[in-house]
N, C-alpha and C positions, 0 to 999 in steps of 0.2 A: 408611459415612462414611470420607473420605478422613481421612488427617495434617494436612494443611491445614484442611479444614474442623473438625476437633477441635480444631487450635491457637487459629483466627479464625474461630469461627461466623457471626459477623457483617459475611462480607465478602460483594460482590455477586453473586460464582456462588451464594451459600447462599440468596439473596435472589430470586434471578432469576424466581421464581414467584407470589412474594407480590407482589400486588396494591396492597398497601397499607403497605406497610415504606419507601416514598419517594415523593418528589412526582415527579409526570409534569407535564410541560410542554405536553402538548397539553391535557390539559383546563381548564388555567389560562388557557393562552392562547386558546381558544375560548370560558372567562367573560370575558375582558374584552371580548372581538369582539361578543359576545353585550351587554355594559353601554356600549360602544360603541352598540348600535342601539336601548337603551332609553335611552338620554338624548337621542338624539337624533329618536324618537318624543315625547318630552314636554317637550324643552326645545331646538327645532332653533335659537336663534338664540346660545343659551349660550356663555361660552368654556368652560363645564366639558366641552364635548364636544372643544373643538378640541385640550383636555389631554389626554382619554383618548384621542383618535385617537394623539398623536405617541406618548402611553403604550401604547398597544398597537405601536405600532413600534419604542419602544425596547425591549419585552418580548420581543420577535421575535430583535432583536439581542441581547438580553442571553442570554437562553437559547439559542442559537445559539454564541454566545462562551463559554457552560460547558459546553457539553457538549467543545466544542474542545478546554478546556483539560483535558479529565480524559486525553486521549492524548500523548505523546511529542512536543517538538517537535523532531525526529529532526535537521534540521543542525545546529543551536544544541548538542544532545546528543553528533552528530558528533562537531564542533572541540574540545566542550570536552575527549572522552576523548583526542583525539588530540591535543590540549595538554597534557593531564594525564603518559600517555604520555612525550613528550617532558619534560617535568621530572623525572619519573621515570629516564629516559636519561641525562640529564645528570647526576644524582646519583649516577647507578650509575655513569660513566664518572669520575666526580670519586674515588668510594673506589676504582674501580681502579687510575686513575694511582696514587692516595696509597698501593696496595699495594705496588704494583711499584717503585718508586721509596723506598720507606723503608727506612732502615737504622737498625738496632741503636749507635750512635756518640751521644757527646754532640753533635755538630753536626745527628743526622737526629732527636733527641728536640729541642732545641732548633726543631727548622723545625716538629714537630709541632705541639709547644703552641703555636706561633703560627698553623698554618694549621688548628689547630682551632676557635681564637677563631674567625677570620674564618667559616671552616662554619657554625658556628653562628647567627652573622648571617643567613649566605645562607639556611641549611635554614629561620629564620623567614619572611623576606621566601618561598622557593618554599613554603613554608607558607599563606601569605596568598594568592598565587596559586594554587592549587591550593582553596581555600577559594572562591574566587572562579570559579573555572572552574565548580567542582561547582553553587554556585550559582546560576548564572546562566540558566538557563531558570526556576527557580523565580521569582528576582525578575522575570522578564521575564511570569510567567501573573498574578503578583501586580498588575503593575504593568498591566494590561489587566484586571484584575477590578476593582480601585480605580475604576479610570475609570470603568468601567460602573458601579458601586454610586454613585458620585458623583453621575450622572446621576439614578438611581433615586433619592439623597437630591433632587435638584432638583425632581423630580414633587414629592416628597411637600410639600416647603413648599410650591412654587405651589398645589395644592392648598387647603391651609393659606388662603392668600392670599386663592381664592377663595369660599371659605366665612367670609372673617373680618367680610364685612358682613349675612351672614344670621343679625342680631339678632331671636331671639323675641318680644323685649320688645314690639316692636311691633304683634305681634299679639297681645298682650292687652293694653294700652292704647294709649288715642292719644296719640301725641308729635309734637309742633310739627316738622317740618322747617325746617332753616336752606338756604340756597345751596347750602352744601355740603354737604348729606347727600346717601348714595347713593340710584338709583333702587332702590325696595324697592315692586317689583309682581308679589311673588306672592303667593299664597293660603296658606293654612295648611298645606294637602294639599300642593299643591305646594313648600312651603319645607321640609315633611317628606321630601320625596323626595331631590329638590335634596342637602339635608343627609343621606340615605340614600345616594347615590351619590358623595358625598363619601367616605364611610367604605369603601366597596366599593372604590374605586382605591387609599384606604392599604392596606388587607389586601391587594390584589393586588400590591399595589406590594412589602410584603412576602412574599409567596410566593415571586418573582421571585428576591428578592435571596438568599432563602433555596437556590436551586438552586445559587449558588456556594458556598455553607454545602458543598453536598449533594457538589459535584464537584469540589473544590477543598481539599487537606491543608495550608493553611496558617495559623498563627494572626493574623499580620493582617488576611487575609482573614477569617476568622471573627467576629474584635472589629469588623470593619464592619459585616458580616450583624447582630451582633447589637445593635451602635448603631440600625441603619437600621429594626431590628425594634421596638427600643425607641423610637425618633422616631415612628413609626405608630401606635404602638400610644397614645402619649401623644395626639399627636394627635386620634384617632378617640375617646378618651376626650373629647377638650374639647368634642368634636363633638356625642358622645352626651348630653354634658349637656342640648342646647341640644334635641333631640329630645323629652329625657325630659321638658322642661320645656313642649314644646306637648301632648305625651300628656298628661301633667298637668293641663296648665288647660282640656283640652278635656271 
């Protein structure tokens, strides 16, 4: 056992062999290709297909975009060290002048105290730039993971949406249709599935979001994974109610 791996047992060279310590992307994205061609085996005119179709494309993209972000974005990381760098130069050429040039007199302690005020200003303000430099590939992965997790909250409502007319009720009694009620022509079996494969695209949907959990060290990134994990999962609760309740009366 190296230093390394004694200090951080838990990092990905220690992992590299375990099977089962992180989610993989191919087999995620082969079940939904896979609930892809089972909905549309038993429900070809659906729009719940035409959702999972763009959802398996935006999974495609999405796991594509985290695996991206767990490498270096090397020019962005360039400039910024070579900005860094430079403020650095400039600070070190500022205490040289202020070496070479200071004297021991009341006129050169006099210029002191005043051109220490001003340093100080400045060292805050290259403070904040130098903050900002370092920064700035991180908000830039953040800010390309947000987008994509954004989209994955969008499935999951439309989702939501689509299942909000496949009321039970109706199939255990009969209820008067008005004008506006929705077409409601399926079967039992069928409205069991339907509402089965409903709940399969929130879990995948979260699995998805989960890979930027998995390859991404930032906390807003994470309070979204975990938002997006908690909207699914609520969701697929409401779901499952509605399941429980034809197992039930059947």
């Amino acid at each position: 056992m190296t230093i390394w791996q004694w200090i951080y047992p838990f990092s990905r060279s220690s992992a590299k062999n375990e099977a089962f310590s992180e989610l993989r992307a191919k087999p995620i994205l082969s079940t939904i290709e896979r609930l892809s061609h089972r909905i549309e085996e038993r429900f070809p005119d659906a729009g719940l297909l035409r959702v999972c179709n763009e959802f398996y494309d935006l999974a495609r993209r999405s796991e594509s975009l985290a695996r991206r972000l767990t490498y270096p974005i090397w020019p962005v990381r360039i400039i910024a060290i070579l900005a860094a760098l430079l403020l650095f130069g400039l600070v070190a050429f500022a205490l040289y002048q202020l070496a070479t040039h200071f004297n021991f007199t009341s006129e050169g302690l006099s210029d002191l105290l005043q051109t220490t005020e001003s340093a100080v200003n400045e060292l805050i303000f290259l403070a904040l730039a130098f903050y900002f430099l370092t920064s700035l590939e991180s908000r830039i992965k953040r800010g390309a993971a947000l987008k994509a997790l954004h989209q994955l909250r969008s499935i999951a409502h439309i989702v939501d949406m689509h299942q909000l007319t496949k009321d039970p009720s109706h199939q255990l009694v009969k209820i008067s249709d008005t004008e506006s009620s929705p077409k409601r022509a399926l079967t039992r079996e069928q409205l069991t599935r339907y509402l089965d494969y409903c709940t399969e695209i929130l879990s995948l949907n979260a699995k998805i979001a989960a890979l930027f959990a998995q390859h991404v060290d930032d906390p807003v990134v994470l309070d979204a994974v975990k938002d997006l994990e908690s909207l699914s999962q609520g969701l697929s609760a409401k779901i499952w109610q509605k399941i429980m309740i034809l197992d039930l009366s059947e």
